[in-house]
C-alpha positions, 0 to 999 in steps of 0.5 A: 500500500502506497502511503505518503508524508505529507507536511504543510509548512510556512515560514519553517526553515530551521526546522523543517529539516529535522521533521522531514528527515525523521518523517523520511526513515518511515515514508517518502515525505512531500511538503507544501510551502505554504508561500514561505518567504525564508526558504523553507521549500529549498530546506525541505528540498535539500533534507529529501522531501519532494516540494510543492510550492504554493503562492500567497500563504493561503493557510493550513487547509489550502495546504493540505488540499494541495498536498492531497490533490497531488498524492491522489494523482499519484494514486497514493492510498493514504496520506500520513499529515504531520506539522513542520514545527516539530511538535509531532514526533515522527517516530510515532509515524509506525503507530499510524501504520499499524493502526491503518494496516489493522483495519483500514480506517478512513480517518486515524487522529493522532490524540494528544494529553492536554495536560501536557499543554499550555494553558491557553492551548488546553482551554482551547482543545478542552472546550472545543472537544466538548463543543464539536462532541455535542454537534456530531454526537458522539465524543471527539477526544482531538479534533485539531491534531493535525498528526493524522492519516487520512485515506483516500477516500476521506481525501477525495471527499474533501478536496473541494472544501473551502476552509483555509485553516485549522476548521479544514482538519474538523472539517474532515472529522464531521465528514468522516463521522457523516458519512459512516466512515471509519474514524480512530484514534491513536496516542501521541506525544504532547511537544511544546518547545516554549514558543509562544502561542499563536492562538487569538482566543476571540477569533479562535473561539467564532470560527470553532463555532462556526465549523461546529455548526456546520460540522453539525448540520453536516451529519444531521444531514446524513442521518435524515437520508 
């Protein structure tokens, strides 16, 4: 079975290279520059990755879409997503593969220990979780770990999508969820290196809940079918 790293980056250069490097010693590894201007495309390049560059920034969603467009060309079966800040630990890349290999699911989210998080980060994960549980009606436990493996067929279900951020990963949950797909989750690492967040809590929280309606119209949708 054909599985690709797939990693959407912007503006990470010095790190970027460790990931794809780490992410390289289990799966062939495509970046998307996200319209990076401090050579993150080149860096990832050199380390090994293949390179998919797009202009202007047009957010993580935008990327990942791109990635997906691309490795769906390529007739790939799955796509393993990891972020290029280093927050998610490559080696747990097996975990992913053996849960995948083991049944095949369309949707398998990396679940992270908010414990471990800062504050602002766990209030966020925490209340969003408990949102987005009640609007698909079923318990969410990480709905915004973008260390996951989506299958293809989760892939092309979404690729028309048209949120640009982090509401395309919820997104991907509710499809999944709505459409009776397969959706599990495995254990991973919570990695903070002590830079600050880049959350606005007031923007952060209206666009949660605005995918957490439409994520529950989404399924509300597909029972009444």
């Amino acid at each position: 079975m054909r599985i690709v790293a797939l990693i959407p980056a912007h503006q990470e250069a010095p790190r970027i290279a460790d990931v794809v490097h780490a992410a390289h010693r289990h799966l062939p590894v495509v970046v998307v520059d996200d319209g990076s201007t401090d050579g993150t495309g080149v860096v990832a390049g050199r380390a090994g990755a293949e390179v998919l560059r797009q202009t202007p920034n047009q957010g993580k969603g935008a990327a990942l879409r791109t990635g997906f467009r691309h490795l769906l060309d390529r007739g790939v079966d799955a796509a393993l997503t990891l972020d290029a800040d280093g927050q998610h630990d490559p080696s747990e890349i097996p975990m992913f593969l053996a849960a995948w290999e083991h049944a095949r699911a369309d949707l398998i989210v990396g679940r992270r220990d908010f414990r471990r998080m800062p504050v602002v980060r766990r209030l966020s994960n925490v209340l969003g979780g408990a949102v987005l549980s009640w609007a698909v009606g079923r318990d969410v436990p990480d709905n915004q770990s973008g260390f996951r493996l989506v299958g293809r067929r989760l892939m092309e279900a979404v690729i028309d999508s048209h949120e640009a951020g982090f509401e395309f990963e919820v997104e991907m949950i509710a499809v999944c969820i709505a459409r009776g797909w397969t959706l599990e989750w495995v254990p991973i690492r919570t990695i903070y290196t002590g830079e600050p967040s880049h959350i606005r809590p007031i923007q952060h929280l209206w666009s949660f809940l605005r995918v957490s309606r439409t994520a529950r119209h989404t399924v509300r949708a597909a029972t009444r079918r």
